[in-house]
N, C-alpha and C positions, 0 to 999 in steps of 0.2 A: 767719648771721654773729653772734658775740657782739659782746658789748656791746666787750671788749679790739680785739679785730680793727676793729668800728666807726671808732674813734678811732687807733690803731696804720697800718691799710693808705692811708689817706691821707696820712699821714705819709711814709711808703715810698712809694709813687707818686711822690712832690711830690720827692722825691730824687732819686730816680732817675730821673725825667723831665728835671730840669735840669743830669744830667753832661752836659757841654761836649764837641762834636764831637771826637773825637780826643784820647777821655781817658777811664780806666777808674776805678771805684773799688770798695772790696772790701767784701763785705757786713757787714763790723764797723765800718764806714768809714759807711756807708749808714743802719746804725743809731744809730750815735752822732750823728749830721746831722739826723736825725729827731725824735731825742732819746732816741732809747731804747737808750742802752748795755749790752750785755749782748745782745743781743737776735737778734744776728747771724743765728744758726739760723734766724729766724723771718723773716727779710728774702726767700727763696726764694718761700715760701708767700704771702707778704701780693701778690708781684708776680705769683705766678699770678691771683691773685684780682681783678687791676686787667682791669676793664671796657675801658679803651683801652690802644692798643699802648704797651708803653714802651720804651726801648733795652736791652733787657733783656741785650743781645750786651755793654755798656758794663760787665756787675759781672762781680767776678775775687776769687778769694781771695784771702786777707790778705799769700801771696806771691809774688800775680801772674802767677798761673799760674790756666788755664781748671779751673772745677771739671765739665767732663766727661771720660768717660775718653779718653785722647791716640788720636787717628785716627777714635775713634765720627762719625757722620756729626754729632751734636749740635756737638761739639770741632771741625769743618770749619765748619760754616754760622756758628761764634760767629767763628772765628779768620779767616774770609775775610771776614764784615761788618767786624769790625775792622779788617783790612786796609787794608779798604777807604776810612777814612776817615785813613789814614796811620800807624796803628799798628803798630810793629814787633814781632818778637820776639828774642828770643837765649834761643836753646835753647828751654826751653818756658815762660819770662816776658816778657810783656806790657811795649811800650815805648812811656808816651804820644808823641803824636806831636809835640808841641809842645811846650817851659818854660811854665809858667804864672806871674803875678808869686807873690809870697810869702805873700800871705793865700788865693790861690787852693791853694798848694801844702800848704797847711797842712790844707781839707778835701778838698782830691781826691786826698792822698798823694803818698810819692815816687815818682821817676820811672825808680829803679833797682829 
């Protein structure tokens, strides 16, 4: 691991560990939270790299839609854990499962 990734993948962890049951966010969203804007692409990789499990089923592209291909087994096992904690969809975008108040709605994105 370099020195970027040292400092970077903790960051990303520490995100993505604390979206909220029944709530997704998208890996531009993940890196901007972290602090490193720009960085999106790199959000995939740093959560492979996490030692312990994270919700990794909880990130979504920027529009809320699963970034694996539609039907692959990957795209079922992400879209049924969601499900599973009340997430909806319509069509093929992601519907958190709850309002959050307004400071919550601001880093965990909309909900359309």
């Amino acid at each position: 691991m370099n020195i970027f990734q040292a400092k970077f993948d903790p960051c990303i962890w520490k995100v993505v560990a604390s979206i909220p049951l029944g709530q997704v966010m998208a890996y531009g969203e993940i890196a901007r939270a972290a602090g490193y804007p720009g960085y999106s692409r790199m959000v995939s990789k740093a959560m492979g790299r996490c030692p312990d499990p994270l919700p990794w089923f909880r990130v979504v592209r920027s529009d809320r839609t699963l970034a694996f291909e539609y039907g692959s087994d990957s795209y079922r096992e992400q879209s049924q854990l969601l499900k599973l904690e009340g997430i909806r969809f319509e069509g093929n975008k992601v519907i958190a499962a709850s309002p959050l108040d307004t400071v919550d709605k601001m880093l965990w994105g909309p909900r359309d």
